[in-house]
VMD Tcl script that draws the C-alpha trace (Angstrom):
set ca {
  {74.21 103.33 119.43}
  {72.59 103.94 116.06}
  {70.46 106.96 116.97}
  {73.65 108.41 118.98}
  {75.36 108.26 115.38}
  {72.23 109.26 113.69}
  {72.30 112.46 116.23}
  {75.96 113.00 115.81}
  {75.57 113.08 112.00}
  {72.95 115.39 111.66}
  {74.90 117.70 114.35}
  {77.92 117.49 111.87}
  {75.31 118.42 109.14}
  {73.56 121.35 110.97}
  {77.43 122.91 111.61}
  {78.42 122.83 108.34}
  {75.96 124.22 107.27}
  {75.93 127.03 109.80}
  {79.60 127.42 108.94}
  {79.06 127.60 105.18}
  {77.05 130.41 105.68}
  {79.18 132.47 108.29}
  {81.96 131.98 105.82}
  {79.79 133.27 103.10}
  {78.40 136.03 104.92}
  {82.74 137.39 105.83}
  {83.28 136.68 102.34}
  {80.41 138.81 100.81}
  {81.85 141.23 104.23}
  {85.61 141.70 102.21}
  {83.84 141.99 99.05}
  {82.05 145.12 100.51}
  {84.91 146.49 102.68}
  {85.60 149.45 100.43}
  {82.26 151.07 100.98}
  {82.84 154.09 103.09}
  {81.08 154.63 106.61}
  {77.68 155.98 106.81}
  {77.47 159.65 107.65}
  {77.06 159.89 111.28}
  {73.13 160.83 112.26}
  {71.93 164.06 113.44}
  {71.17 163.89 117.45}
  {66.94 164.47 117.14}
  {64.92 162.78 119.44}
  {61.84 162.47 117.33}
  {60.68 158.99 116.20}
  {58.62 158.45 113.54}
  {56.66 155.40 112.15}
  {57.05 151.64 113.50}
  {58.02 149.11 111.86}
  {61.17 146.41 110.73}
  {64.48 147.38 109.22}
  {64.38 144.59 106.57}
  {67.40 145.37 104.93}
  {69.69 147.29 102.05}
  {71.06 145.96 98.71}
  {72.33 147.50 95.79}
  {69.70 149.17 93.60}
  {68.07 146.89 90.94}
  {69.17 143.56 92.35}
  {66.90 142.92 95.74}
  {68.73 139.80 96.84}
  {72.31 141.49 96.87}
  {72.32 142.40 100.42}
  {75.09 144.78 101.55}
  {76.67 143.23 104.53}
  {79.03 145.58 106.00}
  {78.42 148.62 108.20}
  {75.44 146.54 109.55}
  {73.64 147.08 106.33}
  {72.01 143.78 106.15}
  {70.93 143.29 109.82}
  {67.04 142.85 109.97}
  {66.09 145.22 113.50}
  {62.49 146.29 114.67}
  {63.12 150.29 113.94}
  {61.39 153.22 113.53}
  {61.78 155.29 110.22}
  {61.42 159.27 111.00}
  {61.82 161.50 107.83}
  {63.37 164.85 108.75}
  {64.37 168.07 106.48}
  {67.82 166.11 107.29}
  {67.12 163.36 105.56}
  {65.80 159.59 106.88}
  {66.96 158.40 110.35}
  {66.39 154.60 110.76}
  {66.48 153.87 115.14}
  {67.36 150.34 115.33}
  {66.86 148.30 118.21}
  {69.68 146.50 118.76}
  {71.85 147.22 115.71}
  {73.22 150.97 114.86}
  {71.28 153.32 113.76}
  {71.24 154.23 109.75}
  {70.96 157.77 108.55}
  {70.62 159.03 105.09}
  {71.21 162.33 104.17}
  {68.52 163.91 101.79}
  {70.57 165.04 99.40}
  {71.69 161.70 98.95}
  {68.21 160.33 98.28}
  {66.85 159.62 94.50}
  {63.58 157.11 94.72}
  {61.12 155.88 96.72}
  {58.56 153.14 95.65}
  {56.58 150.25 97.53}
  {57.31 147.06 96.45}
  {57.06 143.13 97.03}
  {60.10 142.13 98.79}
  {63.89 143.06 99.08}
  {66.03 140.55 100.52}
  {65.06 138.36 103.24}
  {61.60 139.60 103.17}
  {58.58 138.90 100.97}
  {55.11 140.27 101.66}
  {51.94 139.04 100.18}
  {50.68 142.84 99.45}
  {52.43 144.14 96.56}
  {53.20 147.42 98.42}
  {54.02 145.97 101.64}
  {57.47 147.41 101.66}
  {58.92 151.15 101.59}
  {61.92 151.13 99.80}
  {64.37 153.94 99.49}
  {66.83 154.16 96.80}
  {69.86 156.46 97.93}
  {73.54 156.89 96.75}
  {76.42 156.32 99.16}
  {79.87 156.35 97.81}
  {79.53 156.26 94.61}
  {77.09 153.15 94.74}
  {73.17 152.90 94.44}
  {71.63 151.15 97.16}
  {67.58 150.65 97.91}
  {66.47 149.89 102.05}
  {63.60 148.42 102.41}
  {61.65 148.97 105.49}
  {58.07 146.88 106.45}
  {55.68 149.33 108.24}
  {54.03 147.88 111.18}
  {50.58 149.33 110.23}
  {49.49 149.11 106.46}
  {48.11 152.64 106.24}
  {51.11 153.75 107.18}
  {52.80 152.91 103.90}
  {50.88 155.63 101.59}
  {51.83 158.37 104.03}
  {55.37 157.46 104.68}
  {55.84 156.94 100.86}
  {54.07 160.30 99.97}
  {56.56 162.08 102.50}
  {59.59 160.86 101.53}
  {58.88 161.86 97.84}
  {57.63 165.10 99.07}
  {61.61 165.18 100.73}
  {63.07 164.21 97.65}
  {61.03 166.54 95.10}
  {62.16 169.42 97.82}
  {65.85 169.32 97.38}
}
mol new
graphics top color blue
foreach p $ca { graphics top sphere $p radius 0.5 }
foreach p [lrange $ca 0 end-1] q [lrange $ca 1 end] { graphics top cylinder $p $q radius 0.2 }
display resetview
């Protein structure tokens, strides 16, 4: 009887806990609501360099994480850079496109929410205006000497406009 209600407890426990943080995640959702919907992405069947999706937040503050329009879902994708802009293909999640005239940074960095690496360049990250707001995306290239050329390329996009 005492490690059934030992069980039971930490069952109660483990839910409200899970709960806490569904009803954080809606909450930060309304917050968010009156960002506008991504532009829809260009049909191009080219994909472009492997790696994770880690997530977007508003510029300068890596651990705000922007939860609505599937924003902050973490997906394997691939990144391709276009004269259109950046297409992120998601598995599982939709796909993210930013125009190029929309983009105004790119650095590497250490982390962005969710996600620390131990390199400090481990992450691409993209800082773009939607709607008014500033946002950075970070994205975790699969293969490390990928980073360099990905980062050189989008700058290359943005110092083209």
């Amino acid at each position: 009887m005492r490690a059934f209600l030992g069980t039971l407890g930490t069952l109660l426990v483990l839910a409200a806990g899970y709960l806490g943080m569904y009803r954080g995640w809606r909450n930060r959702q309304a917050r968010q609501a009156d960002l506008a919907p991504l532009p829809t992405a260009p049909e191009e069947g080219a994909r472009g360099v492997e790696g994770v999706y880690v997530a977007t937040t508003s510029a300068g503050d890596w651990m705000d994480r922007i939860a609505v329009h599937e924003l902050g879902v973490r997906a394997t994708a691939d990144l391709a850079v276009s004269e259109a802009g950046l297409i992120f293909h998601r598995q599982g999640a939709a796909d993210v496109f930013i125009p190029a005239d929309h983009l105004t940074g790119v650095r590497t960095d250490r982390g962005i929410a969710g996600k620390v690496t131990a390199e400090k360049s481990g992450l691409v990250v993209v800082t773009w205006t939607h709607d008014g707001r500033e946002l950075d995306t970070g994205f975790r290239p699969r293969r490390k000497a990928d980073t360099a050329a990905l980062t050189a390329s989008i700058s290359t996009l943005i110092g083209a406009l």
